[in-house]
matplotlib code that plots the C-alpha trace (Angstrom):
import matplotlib.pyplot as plt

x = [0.0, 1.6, 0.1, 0.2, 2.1, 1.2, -2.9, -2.8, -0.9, 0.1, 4.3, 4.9, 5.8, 5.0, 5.8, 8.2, 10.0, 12.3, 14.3, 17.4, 16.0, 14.8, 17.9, 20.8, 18.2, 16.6, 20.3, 21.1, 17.1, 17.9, 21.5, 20.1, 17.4, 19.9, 22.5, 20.1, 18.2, 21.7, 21.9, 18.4, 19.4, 16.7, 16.8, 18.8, 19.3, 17.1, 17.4, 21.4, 20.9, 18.8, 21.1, 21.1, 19.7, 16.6, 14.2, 12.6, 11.3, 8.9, 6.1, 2.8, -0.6, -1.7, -5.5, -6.6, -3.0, -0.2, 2.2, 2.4, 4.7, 4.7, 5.7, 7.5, 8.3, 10.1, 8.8, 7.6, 5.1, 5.4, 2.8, 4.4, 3.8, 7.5, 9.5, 11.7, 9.5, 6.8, 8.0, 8.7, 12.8, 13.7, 13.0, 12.7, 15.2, 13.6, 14.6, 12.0, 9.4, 6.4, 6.1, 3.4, 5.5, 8.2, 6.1, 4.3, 7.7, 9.3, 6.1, 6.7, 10.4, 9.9, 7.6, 10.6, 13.2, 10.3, 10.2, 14.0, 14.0, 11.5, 13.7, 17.4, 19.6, 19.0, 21.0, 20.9, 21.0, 17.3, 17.2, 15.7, 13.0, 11.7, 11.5, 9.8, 7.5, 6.8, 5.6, 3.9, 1.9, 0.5, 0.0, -1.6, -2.4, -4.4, -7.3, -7.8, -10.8, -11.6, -13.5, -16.3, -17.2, -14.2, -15.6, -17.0, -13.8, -15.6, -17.8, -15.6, -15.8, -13.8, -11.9, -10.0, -7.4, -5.7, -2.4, -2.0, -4.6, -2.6, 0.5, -0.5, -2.3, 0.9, 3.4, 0.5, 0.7, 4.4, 4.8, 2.2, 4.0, 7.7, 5.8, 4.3, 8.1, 9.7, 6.6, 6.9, 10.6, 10.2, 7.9, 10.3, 13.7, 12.2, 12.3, 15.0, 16.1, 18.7, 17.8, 15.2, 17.9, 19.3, 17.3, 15.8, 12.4, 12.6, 12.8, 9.4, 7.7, 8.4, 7.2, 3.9, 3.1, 3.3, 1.4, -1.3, -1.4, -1.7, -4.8, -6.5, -5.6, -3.6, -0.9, -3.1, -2.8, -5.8, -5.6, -7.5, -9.8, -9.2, -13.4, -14.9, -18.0, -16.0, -13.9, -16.6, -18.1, -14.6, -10.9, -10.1, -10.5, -8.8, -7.8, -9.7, -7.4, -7.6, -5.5, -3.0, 1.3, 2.7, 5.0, 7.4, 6.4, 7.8, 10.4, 11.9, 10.9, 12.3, 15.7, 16.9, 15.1, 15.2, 18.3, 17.2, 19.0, 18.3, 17.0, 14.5, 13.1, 12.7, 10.9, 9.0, 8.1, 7.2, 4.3, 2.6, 2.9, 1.0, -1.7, -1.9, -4.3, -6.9, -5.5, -6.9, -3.9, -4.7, -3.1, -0.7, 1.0, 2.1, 3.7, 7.7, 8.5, 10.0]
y = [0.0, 3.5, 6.9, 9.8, 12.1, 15.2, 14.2, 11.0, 12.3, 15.4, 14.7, 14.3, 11.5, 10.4, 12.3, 9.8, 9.3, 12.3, 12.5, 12.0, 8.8, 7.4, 7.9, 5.8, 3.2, 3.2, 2.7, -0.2, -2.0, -1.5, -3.1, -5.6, -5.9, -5.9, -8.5, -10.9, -11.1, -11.9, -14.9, -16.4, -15.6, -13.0, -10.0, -7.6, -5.4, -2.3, -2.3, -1.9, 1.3, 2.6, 4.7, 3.1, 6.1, 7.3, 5.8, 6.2, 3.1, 3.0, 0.5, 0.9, -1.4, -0.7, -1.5, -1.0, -2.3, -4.6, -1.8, 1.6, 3.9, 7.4, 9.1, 12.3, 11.6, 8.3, 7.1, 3.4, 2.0, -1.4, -3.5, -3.7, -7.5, -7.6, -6.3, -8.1, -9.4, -6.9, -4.4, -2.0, -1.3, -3.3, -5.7, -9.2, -11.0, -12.2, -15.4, -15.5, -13.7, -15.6, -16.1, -13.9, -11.0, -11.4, -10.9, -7.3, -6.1, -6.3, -4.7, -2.0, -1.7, -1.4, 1.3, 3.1, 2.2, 4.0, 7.3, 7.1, 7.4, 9.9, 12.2, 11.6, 14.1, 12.7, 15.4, 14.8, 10.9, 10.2, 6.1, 4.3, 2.5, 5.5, 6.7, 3.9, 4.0, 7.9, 6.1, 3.6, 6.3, 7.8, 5.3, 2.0, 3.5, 6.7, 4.6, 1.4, -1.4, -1.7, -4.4, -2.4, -5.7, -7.5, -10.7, -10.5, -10.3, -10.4, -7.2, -4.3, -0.4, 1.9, 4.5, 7.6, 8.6, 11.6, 11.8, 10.8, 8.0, 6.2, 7.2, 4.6, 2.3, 1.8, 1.7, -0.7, -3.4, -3.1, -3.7, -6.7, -8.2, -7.9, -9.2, -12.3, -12.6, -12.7, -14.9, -17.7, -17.4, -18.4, -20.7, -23.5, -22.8, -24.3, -27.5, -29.4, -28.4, -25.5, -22.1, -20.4, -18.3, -21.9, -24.4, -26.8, -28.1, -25.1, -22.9, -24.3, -24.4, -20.5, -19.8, -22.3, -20.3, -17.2, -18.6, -19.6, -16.4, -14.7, -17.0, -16.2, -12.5, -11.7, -10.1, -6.6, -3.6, -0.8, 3.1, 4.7, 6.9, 11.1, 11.7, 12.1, 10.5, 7.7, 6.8, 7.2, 3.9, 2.1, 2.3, 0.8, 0.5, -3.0, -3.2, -5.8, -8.4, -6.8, -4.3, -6.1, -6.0, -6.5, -8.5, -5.2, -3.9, -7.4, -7.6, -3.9, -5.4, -8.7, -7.3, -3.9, -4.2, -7.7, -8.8, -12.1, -13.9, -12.6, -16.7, -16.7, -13.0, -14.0, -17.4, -15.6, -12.6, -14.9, -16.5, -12.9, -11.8, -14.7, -13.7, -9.8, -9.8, -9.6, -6.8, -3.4, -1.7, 1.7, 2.0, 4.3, 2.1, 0.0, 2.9, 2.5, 4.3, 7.8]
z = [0.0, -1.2, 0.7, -0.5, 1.8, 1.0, 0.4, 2.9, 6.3, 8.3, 7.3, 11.3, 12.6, 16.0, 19.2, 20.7, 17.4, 16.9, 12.9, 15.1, 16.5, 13.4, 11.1, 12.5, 13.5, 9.9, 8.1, 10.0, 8.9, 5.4, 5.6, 7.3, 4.8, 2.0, 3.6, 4.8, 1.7, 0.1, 2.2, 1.3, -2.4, -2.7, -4.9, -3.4, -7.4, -6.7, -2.7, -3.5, -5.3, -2.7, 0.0, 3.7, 5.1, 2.3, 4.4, 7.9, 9.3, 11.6, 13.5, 14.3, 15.0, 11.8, 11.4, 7.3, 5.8, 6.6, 5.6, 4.5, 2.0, 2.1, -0.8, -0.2, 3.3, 2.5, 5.9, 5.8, 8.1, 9.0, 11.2, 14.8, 14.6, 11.5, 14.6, 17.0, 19.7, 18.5, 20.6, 17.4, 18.1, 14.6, 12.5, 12.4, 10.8, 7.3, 7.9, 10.9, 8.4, 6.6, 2.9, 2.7, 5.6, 3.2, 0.2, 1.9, 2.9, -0.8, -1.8, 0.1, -0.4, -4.1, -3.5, -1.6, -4.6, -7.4, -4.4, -4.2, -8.4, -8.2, -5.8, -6.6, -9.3, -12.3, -14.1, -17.9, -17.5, -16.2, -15.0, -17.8, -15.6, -14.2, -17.5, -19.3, -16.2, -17.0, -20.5, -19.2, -17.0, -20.3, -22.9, -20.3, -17.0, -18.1, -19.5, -17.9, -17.1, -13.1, -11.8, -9.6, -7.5, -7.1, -7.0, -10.6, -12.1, -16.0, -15.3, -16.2, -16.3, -18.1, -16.2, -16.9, -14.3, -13.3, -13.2, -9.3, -9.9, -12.8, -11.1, -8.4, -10.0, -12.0, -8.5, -7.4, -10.6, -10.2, -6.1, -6.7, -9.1, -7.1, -4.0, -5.7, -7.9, -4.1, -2.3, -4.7, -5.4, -1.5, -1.9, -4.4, -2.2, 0.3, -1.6, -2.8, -6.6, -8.6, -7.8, -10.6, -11.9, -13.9, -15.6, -13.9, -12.1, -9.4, -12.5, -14.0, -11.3, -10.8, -14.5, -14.2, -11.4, -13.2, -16.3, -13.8, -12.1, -15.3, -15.9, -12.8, -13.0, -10.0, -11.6, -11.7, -9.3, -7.7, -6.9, -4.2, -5.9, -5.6, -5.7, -2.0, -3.1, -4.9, -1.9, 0.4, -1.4, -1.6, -0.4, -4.0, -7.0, -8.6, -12.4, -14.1, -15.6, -18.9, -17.3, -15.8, -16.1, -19.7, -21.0, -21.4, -17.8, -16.7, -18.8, -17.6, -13.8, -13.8, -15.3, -14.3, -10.4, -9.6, -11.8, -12.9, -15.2, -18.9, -20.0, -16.9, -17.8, -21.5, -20.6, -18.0, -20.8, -23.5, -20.8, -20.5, -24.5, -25.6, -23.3, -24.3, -27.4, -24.6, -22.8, -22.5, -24.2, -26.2, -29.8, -29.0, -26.3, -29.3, -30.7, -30.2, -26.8, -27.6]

ax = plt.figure().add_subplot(projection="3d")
ax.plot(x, y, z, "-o")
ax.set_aspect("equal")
plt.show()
């Protein structure tokens, strides 16, 4: 889940957390983050090129989500319940952290890396994923099918979206998709077999999933609508599966922030393209990115 700093919260943090406290304390839970995820042979690419101390940590009894990003603040809530003995210090290790912990916290950690791109100098060398995400924003995300009831995944609506509204639902797809990548990459090491960066059964099983989940249309993300009225009815709005990641998105995702291996993003690209004549994508989007 990504707020909206500036629409979504008052930019202070709590009273017994002062920005001296929350600094040091915050570098050491992304090294850890970084070096333990090394030793579980997790993707560790974009949380590299994100400095130690661009984000705040901090832990809460969060009610409505499991975690929270602000953008703009990069300040990251996490549910008290990651911490060491809940008592909010620090984290967990991640080896002590379920499947389904592990896959909220890389969620929210990519949502930090697409802030930190957001934010940093580019100077006259702009990174090339935020870039093709900028592109992405206009030609897939401004017009897009939601499902209203999320239950009846067939009965669609077409949406257009401002600029913050696409904005997220695009972060949203993305996040989903690098928190499912990590969940299941989790979910096959557990069993005996070559890592799914080689060939081999572990490898399959990591790309049948992801043919399967493209079946049953969970690779899609949701916004949080800007109209009163709107959000009054609902917290979110899900893309329909018509909408969901591309075979491009994936392709930019897999490679240049998770740094698989170039046979495993091409295997797991081709899976997606030969699903996309029914996506929702408008002609110009199949225009060759400027």
């Amino acid at each position: 889940m990504i707020a909206v700093a500036l629409l979504m919260c008052s930019g202070l943090a709590p009273a017994h957390l002062h920005a001296a406290d929350l600094s040091p304390r915050s570098g050491h839970i992304w090294n850890q983050i970084v070096q333990e995820a090394e030793v579980l042979g997790l993707p560790t690419q974009f949380l590299k090129a994100v400095p130690a101390d661009f984000v705040k940590f901090e832990f809460d009894d969060l009610q409505a989500f499991a975690a929270e990003y602000h953008l703009g603040e990069h300040r990251m809530v996490l549910n008290r319940t990651l911490s060491f003995n809940a008592a909010g210090g620090t984290l967990r290790s991640l080896g002590r952290l379920t499947h389904g912990e592990m896959e909220t916290l890389y969620h929210e950690l990519f949502h930090a890396y697409m802030d930190y791109l957001m934010t940093m100098r580019a100077g006259d060398h702009p990174d090339p994923l935020l870039a093709f995400a900028r592109w992405q924003q206009r030609c897939r995300y401004s017009v897009v099918l939601i499902t209203p009831v999320v239950q009846r995944k067939a009965d669609t609506e077409e949406r257009f979206l401002s600029e913050d509204e696409s904005w997220e639902a695009l972060n949203e797809t993305w996040a989903v998709f690098i928190g499912w990548a990590v969940w299941n990459q989790l979910g096959l090491s557990e069993r005996k077999g070559r890592s799914i960066q080689e060939p081999g059964k572990s490898r399959e099983a990591w790309l049948h999933r992801l043919e399967e989940a493209d079946r049953e249309g969970k690779l899609r993300g949701y916004y949080e609508p800007k109209d009163p009225a709107e959000r009054a009815i609902t917290r979110k709005r899900f893309l329909a599966p018509s909408s969901r990641l591309s075979s491009e998105e994936l392709e930019h995702l897999m490679g240049e922030a998770l740094g698989f291996s170039p046979g495993l993003v091409a295997q797991a690209a081709a899976i997606l393209f030969a699903g996309e004549p029914r996506l929702a994508v408008p002609h110009r989007c199949k225009q060759v990115q400027p």
